[in-house]
N, C-alpha and C positions, 0 to 999 in steps of 0.2 A: 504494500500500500504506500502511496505516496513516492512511487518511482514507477518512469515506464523507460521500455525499451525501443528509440525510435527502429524502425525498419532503413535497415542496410546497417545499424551500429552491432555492437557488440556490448557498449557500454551502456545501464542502467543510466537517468538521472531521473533526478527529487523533481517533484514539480507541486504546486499549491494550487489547486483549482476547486473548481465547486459547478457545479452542472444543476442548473434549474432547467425544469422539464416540463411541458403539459402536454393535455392532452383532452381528446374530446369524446374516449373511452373508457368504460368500464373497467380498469385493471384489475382490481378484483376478481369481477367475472370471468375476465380471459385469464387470469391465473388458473382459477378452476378447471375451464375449460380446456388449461394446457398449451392456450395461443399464447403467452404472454409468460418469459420465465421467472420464475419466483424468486430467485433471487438478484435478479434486476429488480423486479418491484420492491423490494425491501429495501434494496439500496436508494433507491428512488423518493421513495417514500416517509420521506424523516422527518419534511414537515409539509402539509398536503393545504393547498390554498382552495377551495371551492369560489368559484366568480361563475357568478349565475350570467347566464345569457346575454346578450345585449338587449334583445327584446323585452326582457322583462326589468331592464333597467335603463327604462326613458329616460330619467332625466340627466346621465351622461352620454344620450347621442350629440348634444349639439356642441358642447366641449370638444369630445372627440371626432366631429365630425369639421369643426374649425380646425382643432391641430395637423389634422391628413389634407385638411384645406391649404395651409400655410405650407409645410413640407413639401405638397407637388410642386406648387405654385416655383416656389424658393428650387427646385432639383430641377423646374423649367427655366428660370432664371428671368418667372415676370414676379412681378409685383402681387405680394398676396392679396386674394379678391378676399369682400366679404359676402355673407350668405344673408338674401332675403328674407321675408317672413313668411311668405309662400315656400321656399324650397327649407326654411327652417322646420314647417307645419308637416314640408311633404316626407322630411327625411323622419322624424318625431311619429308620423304614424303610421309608417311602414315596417312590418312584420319581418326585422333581421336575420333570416335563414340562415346566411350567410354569418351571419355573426360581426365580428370587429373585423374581420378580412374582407367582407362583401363592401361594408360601410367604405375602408380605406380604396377599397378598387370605385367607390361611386365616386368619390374625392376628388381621385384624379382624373376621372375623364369630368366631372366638374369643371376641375383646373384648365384640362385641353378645351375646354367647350364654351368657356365662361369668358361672354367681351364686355367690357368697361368695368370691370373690376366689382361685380359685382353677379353672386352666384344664383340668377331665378330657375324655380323649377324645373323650368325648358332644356336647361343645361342640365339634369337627372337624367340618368338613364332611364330608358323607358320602361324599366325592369318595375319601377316607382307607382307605374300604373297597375292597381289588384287587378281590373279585369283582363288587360293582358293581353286585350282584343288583337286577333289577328293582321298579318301585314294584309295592307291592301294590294289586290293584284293587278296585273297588267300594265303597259309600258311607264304611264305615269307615275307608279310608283319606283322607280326605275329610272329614271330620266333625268340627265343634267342638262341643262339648258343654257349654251356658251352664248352671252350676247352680241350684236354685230361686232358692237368695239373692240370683242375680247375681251378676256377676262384678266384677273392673277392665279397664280399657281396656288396661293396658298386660299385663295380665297375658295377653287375649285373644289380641294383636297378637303375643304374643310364641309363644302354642303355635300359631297359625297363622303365622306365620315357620315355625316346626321343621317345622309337619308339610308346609309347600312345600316345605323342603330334602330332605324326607324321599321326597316324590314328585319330583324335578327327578331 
């Protein structure tokens, strides 16, 4: 304990670490079951945090849904937007399947979606909507439409982005 041997040495060294771990499984149960070896879970095990759901703990999505707000924004290198009261309403009563990983993935396509610094619903993924209603078919849904003058590149890239989110 408290020495490994890298691969390709010969020589043991000490090292001081601590391994925090989760998980969104039953360990327990798959010990029992035999998927999960018992003593990895013991080891594992020494002080055990339970954190309930996102869903069931409203009133830190908008906290956290600022922080993965400011993070993309800043790792895209614009300016952090802030979040309306509409996309604040829309993120607040939406059913986190996904959990704290679903939330940080809605963030940043926020981030990539979000113009004048300012994050409205529109800029959610469409995942945000419960009914969920089907993509609409046929060319128009499908369809970019380059004006006589031309267009810009990023401007194209960017209503084609929406209108895939729009059919996914």
């Amino acid at each position: 304990e408290g020495t490994i041997t890298p691969v390709g040495s010969d020589r043991p060294r000490r090292v001081d670490v601590q391994v925090i771990s989760g998980t969104n499984r039953n360990l327990e149960e798959l010990v029992r079951q035999g998927l999960f070896r018992r003593d990895l879970y013991y080891r594992l095990n020494i002080f055990p945090i339970e954190l309930p759901p996102l869903r069931h703990r409203p009133e830190d999505i908008f906290a956290l849904a600022k922080q993965f707000l400011v993070q993309a924004s800043i790792a895209m290198g614009k300016k952090p937007a802030d979040l309306s009261r509409e996309a604040r309403a829309a993120l607040e009563a939406y059913h986190w399947e996904g959990n704290v990983r679903e939330l940080r993935n809605v963030m940043e396509r926020a981030a990539i979606l979000c113009k004048g610094g300012l994050v409205v619903a529109a800029d959610l993924p469409l995942a945000l909507d419960h009914d969920l209603a089907p993509a609409p078919s046929g060319d128009a849904a499908s369809t970019i439409v380059i004006p006589p003058g031309g267009a810009k590149l990023d401007q194209l890239e960017r209503e084609i982005f929406q209108k895939t989110l729009t059919l996914a």
